[in-house]
C-alpha positions, 0 to 999 in steps of 0.5 A, a space after each residue: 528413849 532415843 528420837 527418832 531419826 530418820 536418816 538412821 539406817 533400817 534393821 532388816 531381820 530375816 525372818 522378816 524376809 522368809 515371811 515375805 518369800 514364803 507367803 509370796 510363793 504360796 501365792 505365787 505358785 498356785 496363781 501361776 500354775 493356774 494362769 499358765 495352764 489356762 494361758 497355754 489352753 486358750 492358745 491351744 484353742 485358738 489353734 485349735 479352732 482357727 474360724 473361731 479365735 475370739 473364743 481362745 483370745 477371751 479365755 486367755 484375757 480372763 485368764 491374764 486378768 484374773 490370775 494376772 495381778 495374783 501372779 505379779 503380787 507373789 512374785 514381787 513378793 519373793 523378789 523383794 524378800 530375796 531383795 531385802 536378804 541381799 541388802 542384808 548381807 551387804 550390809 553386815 560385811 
């Protein structure tokens, strides 16, 4: 067996990659959709109910706070994957 060098080159396998997109988007999509929905209801409140803003501007901070880094997370996930695919492609060329 070889040492170990670590300047050597990484291997990037694509089912690595598909694993990573795809449990980005499963928790991409549902954390997103929920943190939209109740982003785009705390803003409608907020119009809604003009004398009383703090209702819609607390809906919409738990909404970003709770739902926020889920969002963030699956989406950098995805990204990093396709990412990762795309370095994979240009290094095989």
């Amino acid at each position: 067996m070889p040492p170990f060098d670590p300047h050597a080159p990484t291997r990037h396998t694509v089912a690595g990659a598909l694993v990573m997109i795809v449990i980005g988007l499963l928790i991409f999509i549902p954390s997103g959709l929920c943190t939209g929905w109740m982003g785009i209801m705390s803003v409608a409140a907020i119009f809604d109910q003009p004398n009383y803003p703090s209702e819609g501007i607390s809906l919409l901070l738990t909404a970003l706070v709770l739902g926020g880094p889920f969002a963030f997370g699956g989406g950098a996930m995805i990204w990093f994957g396709v990412k990762w695919l795309r370095n994979r492609n240009k290094s095989q060329t």
